[in-house]
C-alpha positions in Angstrom: -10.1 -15.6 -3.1 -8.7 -15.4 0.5 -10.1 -13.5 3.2 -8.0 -11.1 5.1 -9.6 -9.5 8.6 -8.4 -6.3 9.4 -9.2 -4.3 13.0 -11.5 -1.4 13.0 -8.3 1.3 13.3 -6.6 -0.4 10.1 -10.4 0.3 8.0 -10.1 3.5 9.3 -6.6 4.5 8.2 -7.7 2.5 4.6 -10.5 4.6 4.3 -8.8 8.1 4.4 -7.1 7.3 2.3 -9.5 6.3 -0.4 -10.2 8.6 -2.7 -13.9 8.7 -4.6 -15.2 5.8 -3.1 -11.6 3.8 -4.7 -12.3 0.0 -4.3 -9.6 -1.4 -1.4 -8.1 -3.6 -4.1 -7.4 -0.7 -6.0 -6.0 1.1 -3.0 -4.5 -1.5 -2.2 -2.3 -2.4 -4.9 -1.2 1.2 -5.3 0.3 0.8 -1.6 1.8 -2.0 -2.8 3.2 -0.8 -5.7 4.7 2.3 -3.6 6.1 -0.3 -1.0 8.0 -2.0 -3.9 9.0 1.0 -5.6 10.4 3.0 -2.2 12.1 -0.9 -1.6 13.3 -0.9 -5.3 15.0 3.0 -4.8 16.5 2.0 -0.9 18.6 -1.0 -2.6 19.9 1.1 -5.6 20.9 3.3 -3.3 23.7 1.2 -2.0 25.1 0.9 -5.7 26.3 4.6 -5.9 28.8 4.2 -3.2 
C-alpha cells in the first residue's frame, strides 16, 4: 500500500472533520466521492444550455 505524508496543518483540517474517531480511509473516500460527484454536477451543467 503506498504511503502518502501529509503536513501537520492538512492532519489538522482531516481531523475536524472526522467524525467518531472515522478511519482517514473512510474519510477519505467520502471526500473523494464528493469531489467526483460536485465534478460529475459542474459538467452536466454545461448540457442545459
Amino acid at each position: 500500500m503506498p504511503q502518502i505524508h501529509l503536513d501537520d496543518e492538512t492532519v489538522a483540517r482531516l481531523d475536524a472533520l472526522r467524525e467518531d474517531d472515522e478511519e482517514y480511509d473512510d474519510l477519505i473516500n467520502e471526500l473523494m466521492n464528493i469531489y467526483e460527484a460536485s465534478e460529475r454536477t459542474l459538467f452536466h451543467a454545461g448540457d442545459e444550455y
